[in-house]
C-alpha positions, 0 to 999 in steps of 0.5 A, a space after each residue: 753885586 751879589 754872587 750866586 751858586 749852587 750845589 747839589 743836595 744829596 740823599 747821603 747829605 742833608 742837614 735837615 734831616 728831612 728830604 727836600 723837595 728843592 734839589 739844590 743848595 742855593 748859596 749867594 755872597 755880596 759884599 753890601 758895602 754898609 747894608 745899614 748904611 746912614 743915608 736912608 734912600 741908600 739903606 733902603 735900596 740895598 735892604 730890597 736887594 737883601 730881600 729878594 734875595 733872601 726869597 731864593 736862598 738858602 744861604 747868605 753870605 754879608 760882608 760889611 754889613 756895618 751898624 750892630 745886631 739888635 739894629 739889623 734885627 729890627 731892620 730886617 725882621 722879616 727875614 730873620 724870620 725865616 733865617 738863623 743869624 750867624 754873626 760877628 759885629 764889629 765894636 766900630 758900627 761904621 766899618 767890618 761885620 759878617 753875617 751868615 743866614 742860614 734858611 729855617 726851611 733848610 734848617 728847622 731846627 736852630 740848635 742845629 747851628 753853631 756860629 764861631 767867631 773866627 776873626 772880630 767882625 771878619 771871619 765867622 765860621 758857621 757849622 750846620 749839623 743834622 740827621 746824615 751830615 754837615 756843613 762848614 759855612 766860612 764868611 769871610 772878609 779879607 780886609 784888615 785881617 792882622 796876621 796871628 788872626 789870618 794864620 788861625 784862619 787858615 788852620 782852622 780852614 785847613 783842618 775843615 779841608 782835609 775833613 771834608 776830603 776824608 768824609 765827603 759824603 757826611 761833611 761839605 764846607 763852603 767858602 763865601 766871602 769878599 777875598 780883596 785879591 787885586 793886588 799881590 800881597 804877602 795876604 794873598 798868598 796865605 790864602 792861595 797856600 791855604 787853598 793848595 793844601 785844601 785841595 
């Protein structure tokens, strides 16, 4: 099921530009589990829980979205509408991709958002920027990730730490994701090492 959070909106932070009236970032991350999933009736469910979801957030972190691009734009029209699409697909439209939305009432002006494919159909990283900061949005499926790719990962999410600990008032990164912790591996504790130098 999906994961909810929230953090606070700040004067000093906001990547608009523009005040706004709400004084929190709502973020949610749910592994969807082929959100475009053949079977009709089962589509159809985890497309509703799509959009209501999509009534309440600013972000949205999907993992194993499955099916390709032109697909989920067609599907979900009305709330690409209303979000900026964030994405890496993967060649295989039965398995992997992530996708990030990024609310247009957040974020009105799409140059605004940049998207970098960090790891095929696995890892995007999202950067928002405005008038008195930024955001780093990390989605992230650690499942199938091959090594050199999970190093680049944590450099790149290292780097996005130590940033955002020397300019905490202009930069904000955020992590969502399905991170497959429940079991000891040799991945885990890339990512716990990952985490330590973070914080």
């Amino acid at each position: 099921m999906p994961t909810y959070s929230g953090f606070s909106k700040s004067v000093l932070f906001n990547p608009a530009g523009i005040r706004q009236t709400n004084a929190r970032i709502k973020l949610v991350t749910w592994n969807c589990r082929a959100l475009l999933h053949a079977n009709r009736r089962l589509r159809e469910r985890k497309l509703a829980i799509l959009r209501k979801l999509a009534n309440d957030a600013d972000i949205i972190f999907l993992q194993e979205v499955h099916g390709e691009l032109t697909l989920f734009e067609v599907t979900l029209r009305d709330v690409c509408r209303d979000f900026w699409v964030s994405h890496s697909f993967s060649d295989d439209p039965g398995t992997g991709s992530v996708v990030t939305l990024v609310s247009k009432t957040l974020v009105p002006d799409g140059s605004n958002v940049v998207s970098i494919e960090v790891a095929k159909s696995r890892v995007i990283r999202t950067i928002v920027t405005g008038v008195n900061g930024s955001m780093h949005l990390w989605n992230i499926h650690n499942f199938g990730i091959n090594a050199a790719a999970l190093a680049d990962v944590a450099t790149s999410l290292r780097a996005d730490g130590r940033e955002t600990h020397l300019h905490p008032n202009r930069l904000v990164t955020f992590v969502g994701g399905d991170f497959n912790f429940y079991q000891p591996t040799t991945n885990m504790w890339r990512w716990a090492m990952c985490w330590a130098d973070m914080n």
